[in-house]
C-alpha positions as CSV (number, residue, x, y, z in Angstrom):
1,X,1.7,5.8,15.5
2,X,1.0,8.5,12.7
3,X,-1.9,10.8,12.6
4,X,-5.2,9.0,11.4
5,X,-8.8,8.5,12.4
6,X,-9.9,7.2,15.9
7,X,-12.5,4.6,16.1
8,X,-13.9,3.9,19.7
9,X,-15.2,-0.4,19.3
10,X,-16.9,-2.6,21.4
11,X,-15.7,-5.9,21.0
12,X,-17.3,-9.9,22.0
13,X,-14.7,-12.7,21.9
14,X,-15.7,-15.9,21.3
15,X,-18.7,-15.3,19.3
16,X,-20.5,-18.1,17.2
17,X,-19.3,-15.5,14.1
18,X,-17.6,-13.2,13.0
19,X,-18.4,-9.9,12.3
20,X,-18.9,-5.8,12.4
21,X,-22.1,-4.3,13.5
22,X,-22.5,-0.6,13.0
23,X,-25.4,1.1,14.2
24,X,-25.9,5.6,14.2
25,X,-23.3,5.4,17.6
26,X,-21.5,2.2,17.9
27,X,-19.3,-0.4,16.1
28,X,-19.5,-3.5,17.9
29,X,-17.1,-6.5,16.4
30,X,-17.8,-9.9,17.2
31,X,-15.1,-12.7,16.6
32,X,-14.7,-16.5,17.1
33,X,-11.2,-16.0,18.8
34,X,-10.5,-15.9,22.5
35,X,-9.3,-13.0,23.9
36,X,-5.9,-14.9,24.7
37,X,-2.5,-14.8,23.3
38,X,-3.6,-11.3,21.2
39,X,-5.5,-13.7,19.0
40,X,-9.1,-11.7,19.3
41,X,-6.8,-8.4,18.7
42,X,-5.5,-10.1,15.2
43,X,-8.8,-11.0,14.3
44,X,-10.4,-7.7,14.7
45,X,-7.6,-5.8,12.9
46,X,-8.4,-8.2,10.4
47,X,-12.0,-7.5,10.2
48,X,-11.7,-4.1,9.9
49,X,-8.9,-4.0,7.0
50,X,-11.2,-6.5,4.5
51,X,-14.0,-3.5,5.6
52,X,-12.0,-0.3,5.5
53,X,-10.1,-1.6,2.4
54,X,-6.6,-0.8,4.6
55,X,-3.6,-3.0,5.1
56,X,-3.5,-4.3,8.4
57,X,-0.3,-2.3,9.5
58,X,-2.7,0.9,9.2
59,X,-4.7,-0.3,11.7
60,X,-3.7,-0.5,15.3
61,X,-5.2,-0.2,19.3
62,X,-4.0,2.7,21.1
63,X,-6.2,1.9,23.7
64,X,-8.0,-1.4,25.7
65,X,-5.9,-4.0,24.3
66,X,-6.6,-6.2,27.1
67,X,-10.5,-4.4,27.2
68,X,-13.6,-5.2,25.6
69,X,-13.4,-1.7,24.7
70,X,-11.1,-0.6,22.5
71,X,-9.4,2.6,20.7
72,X,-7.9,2.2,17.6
73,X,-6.4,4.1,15.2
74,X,-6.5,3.8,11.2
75,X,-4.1,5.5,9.3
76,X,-4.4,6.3,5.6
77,X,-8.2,7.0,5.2
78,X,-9.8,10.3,5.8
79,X,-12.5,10.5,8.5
80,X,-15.1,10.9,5.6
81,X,-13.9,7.7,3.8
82,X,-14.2,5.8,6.9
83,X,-17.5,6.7,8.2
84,X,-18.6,5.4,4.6
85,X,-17.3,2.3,4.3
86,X,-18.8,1.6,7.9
87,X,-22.2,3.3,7.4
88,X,-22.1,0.6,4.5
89,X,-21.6,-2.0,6.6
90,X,-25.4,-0.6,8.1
91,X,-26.7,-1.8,4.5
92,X,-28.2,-5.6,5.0
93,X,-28.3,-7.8,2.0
């Protein structure tokens, strides 16, 4: 993969939701998928495009596929940009 912005996740197959929590040190993502088959992987990469506003091929795990803790890279969005669409994820309706 290209040059892009690391992002260091905590993942929780089969939750009852989906969904990205981002607190001042962490993004945790929870998804309904097992952690078979790359299914959980699929979801999250899925998560994290509607969020970053990416296509899905811009996201990928260079580290902890199998893991609960994962590396991923996302390509095509600064560091800046990134941290700001996730740090408005913190924002609760």
């Amino acid at each position: 993969m290209k040059d892009g912005v690391v992002l260091l996740v905590s993942v929780k197959p089969n939750a009852k939701k989906n969904g990205i929590e981002v607190t001042k040190d962490k993004v945790k993502i929870s998804v309904t998928c097992p952690p078979e088959k790359g299914k959980a992987n699929q979801k999250i990469i899925e998560l994290l495009s509607n969020s970053l506003k990416v296509k899905k091929t811009q996201i990928g795990c260079i580290r902890g596929l199998t893991s609960s803790k994962k590396t991923l890279l996302i390509q095509g969005l600064s560091r800046a940009k990134v941290l700001e669409n996730l740090n408005l994820l913190m924002i609760k309706p």
